[in-house]
N, C-alpha and C positions, 0 to 999 in steps of 0.2 A: 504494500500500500504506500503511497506517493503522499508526504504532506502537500498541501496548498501552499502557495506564496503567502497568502494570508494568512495563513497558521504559523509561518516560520519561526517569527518571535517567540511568540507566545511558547511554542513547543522548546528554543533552545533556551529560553527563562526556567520554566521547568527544569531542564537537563541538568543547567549550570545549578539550580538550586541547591534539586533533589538526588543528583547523581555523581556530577565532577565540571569544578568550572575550568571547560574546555576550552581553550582561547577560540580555537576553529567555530567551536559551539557558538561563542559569546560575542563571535563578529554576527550572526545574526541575527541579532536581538538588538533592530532597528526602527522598531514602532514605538511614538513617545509614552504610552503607556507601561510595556513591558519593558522600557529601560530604565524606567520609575524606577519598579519594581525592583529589578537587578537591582539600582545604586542603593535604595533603601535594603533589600531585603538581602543580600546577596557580599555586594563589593562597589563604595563607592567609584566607579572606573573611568576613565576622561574618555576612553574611546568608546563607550555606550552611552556615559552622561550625555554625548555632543548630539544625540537622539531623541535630548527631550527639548520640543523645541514645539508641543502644543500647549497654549494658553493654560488649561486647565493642570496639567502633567506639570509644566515646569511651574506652577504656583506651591504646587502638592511637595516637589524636590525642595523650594524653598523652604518651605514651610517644616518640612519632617525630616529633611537629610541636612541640607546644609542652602545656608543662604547667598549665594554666588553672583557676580554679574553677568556672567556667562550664560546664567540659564536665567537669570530673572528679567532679560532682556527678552523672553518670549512673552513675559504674561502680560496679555491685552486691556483684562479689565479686570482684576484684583492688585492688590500691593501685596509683598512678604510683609509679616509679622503684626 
């Protein structure tokens, strides 16, 4: 069985969690929600963090991981803290 493109993240977020954080794995974990995920739950990492780059996602990283200008330069319409 064949993941989906649309599944990719999601699935290697998973892997890297629950299994082995796989660098191969953890390059595909390029949707801004499952790289949330990863940095909070996982390893805060520059080459996944540079993924969260949805309004909602990078409010969430400021607010619960860490407060950056990097990523707080996505949120549209909330402020960190």
């Amino acid at each position: 069985m064949w993941i989906k493109p649309e599944e990719l993240s999601n699935w290697a977020y998973y892997y890297c969690r629950d299994i082995e954080d796989d660098p191969d794995i953890r390059s595909l974990i390029t949707e801004s929600n499952w790289a949330y995920y990863y940095c909070k739950d996982v390893k805060d990492d520059l080459e996944v963090r540079k993924h969260i780059t949805d309004s909602d996602w990078s409010y969430n990283y400021c607010r619960y991981v860490k407060d950056i200008p990097e990523v707080r330069k996505y949120i549209k319409d909330r402020s960190c803290g």
